[in-house]
N, C-alpha and C positions, 0 to 999 in steps of 0.2 A: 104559674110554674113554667118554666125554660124548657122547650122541647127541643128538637134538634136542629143543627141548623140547617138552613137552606142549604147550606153549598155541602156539606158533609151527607146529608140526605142523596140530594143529587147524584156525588160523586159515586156514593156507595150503591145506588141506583144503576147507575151507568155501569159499573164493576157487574152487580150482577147477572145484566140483560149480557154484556158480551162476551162474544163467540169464544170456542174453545175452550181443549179440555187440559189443559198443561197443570203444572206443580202454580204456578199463579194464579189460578180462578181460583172464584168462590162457587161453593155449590150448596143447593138445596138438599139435605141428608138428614136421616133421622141419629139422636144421636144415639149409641150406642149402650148405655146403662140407661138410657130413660126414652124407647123407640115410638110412646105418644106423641113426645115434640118433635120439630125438624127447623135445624137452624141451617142458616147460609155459612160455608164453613168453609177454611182454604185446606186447600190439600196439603199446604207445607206452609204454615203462617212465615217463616223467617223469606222464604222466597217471595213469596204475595208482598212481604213488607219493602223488602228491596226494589222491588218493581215498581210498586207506588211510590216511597221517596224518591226513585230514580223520576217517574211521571212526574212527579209534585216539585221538581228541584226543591230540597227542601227537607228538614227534617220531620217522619212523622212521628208518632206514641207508640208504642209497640202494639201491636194489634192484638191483644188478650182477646177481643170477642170472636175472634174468627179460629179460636179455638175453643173446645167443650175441656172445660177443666173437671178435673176430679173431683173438687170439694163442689162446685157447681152440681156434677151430676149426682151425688151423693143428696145432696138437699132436696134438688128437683125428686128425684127418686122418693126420697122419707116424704115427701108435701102430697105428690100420688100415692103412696100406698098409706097415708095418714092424710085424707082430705079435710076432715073435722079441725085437723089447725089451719087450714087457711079459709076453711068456708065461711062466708058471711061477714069476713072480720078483713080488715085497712092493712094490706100489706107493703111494707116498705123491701126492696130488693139492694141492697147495696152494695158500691161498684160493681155493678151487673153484669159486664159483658158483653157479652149475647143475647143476654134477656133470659137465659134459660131457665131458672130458678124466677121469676117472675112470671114465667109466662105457664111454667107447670102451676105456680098458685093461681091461675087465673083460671086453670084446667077445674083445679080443685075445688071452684064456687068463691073464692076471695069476692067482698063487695067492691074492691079496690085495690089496683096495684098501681105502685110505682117502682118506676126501674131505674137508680141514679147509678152516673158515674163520671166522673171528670172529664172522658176522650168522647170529643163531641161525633167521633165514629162509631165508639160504642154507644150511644144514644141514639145513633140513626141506625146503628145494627139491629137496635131492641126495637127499634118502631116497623121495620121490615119483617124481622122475625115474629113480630104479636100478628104482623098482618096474616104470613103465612101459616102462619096458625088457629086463624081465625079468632082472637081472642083483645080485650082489650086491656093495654098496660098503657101507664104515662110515662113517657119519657124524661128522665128530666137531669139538665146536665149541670155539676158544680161539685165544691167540695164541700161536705158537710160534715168535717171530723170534728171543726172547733166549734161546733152548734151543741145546741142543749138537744136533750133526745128527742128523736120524732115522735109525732102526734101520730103514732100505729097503734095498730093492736099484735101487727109483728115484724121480727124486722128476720131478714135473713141475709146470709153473706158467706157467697162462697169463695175458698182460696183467698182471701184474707191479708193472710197470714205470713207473706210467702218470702218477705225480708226484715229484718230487723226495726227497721225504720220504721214503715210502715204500721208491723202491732205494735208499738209506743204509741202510733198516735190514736189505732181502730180499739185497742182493748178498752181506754179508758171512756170513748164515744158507745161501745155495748155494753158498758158498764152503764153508764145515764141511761140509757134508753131499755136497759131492765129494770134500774131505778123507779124509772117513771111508768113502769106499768106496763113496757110493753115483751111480749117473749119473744125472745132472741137465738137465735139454730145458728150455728156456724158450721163450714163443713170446711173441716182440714184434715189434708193427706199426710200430719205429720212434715211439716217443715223446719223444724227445730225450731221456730220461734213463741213457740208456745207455753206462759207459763204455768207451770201443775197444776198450782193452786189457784189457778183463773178460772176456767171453767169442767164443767164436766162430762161424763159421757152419757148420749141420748140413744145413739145407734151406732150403728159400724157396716160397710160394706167392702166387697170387694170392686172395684168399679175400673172400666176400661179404660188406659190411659188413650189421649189422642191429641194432646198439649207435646209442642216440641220440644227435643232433645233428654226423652225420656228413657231410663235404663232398666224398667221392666213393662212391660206387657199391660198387668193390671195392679193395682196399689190400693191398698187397705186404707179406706177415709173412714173419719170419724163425725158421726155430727152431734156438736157437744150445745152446750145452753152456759153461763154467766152461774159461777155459784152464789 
């Protein structure tokens, strides 16, 4: 399995050992609806991102892990105060982030985590953040929408959801991999892309936004399961 790369590792290394406290660093902070974990997080992801494609000449991915999303903490939250679903059982995290939802099932007694996601920054975000957590996740980078379901015992996936595009291609991959056995939690803050009759509701929270260019405060996520 594909862990992260050398130079994204590094790079995101390097980022978070230097100096200074501006709107561009990353810092170590607990996050704020789930204060067990503590991820390395930018104070203003859209500035942190300019800054390093500015560094990198060079276009990067948007930085989604250096922000704690809603449906993220919303999952991470329900896996802590429900550790019996991820205890003892093969947890799959998809497109992760941050790690933060893999890395609270790793809290919870999981035998196994994996933490996937395409941007080989968020892969070495999750390998940093399990460290500082003291916890063990696998990192693993690639896309796995057009794959048959994974070999879990559960898959979770938070924020999702969050463009059209995208649930075309994630709903019918939760779909296989409830198919196949395994249970499936998704945590969405209501993005409109969601269809009714897809899936259902498991819980609901109100949970602190900290994702940019948000127009309220806190925002009501849902964590639903594949009917």
């Amino acid at each position: 399995m594909n862990g992260p790369s050398v130079a994204a590792l590094t790079a995101l290394e390097r980022e978070i050992d230097a100096p200074g406290d501006g709107l561009d660093r990353l810092r170590l902070v607990s996050t704020p609806f789930v204060p067990e974990v503590r991820l390395h997080l930018a104070e203003d992801a859209i500035v942190w991102w300019a800054r390093m494609e500015a560094a990198a000449g060079r276009t990067l991915p948007p930085p989604f892990w250096a922000s704690a999303w809603a449906g993220g903490q919303a999952l991470a939250r329900h896996l802590l105060d429900h550790p019996d679903l991820a205890a003892g059982r093969r947890v799959l995290d998809l497109a992760a982030g941050s790690g933060l939802v893999a890395i609270a099932a790793a809290l919870a007694g999981a035998a196994q985590v994996v933490a996937n996601d395409v941007d080989p920054y968020a892969v070495a975000a999750v390998t940093v953040n399990a460290r500082a957590n003291r916890v063990r996740v696998l990192a693993h980078q690639g896309d796995l929408l057009d794959e048959a379901g994974p070999q879990f015992d559960l898959l979770v996936a938070g924020d999702v959801l969050y463009d059209r595009k995208l649930a075309r291609r994630m709903l019918p991959y939760l779909r296989r991999a409830a198919e196949g056995g395994a249970q499936v939690l998704v945590g969405d803050p209501d993005r409109g892309h969601l269809p009714a009759e897809a899936l259902e509701l498991v819980a609901s929270y109100p949970v602190p936004t900290t994702e940019p260019s948000v127009d309220s405060a806190v925002r009501r996520v849902q964590v639903l399961r594949p009917c």
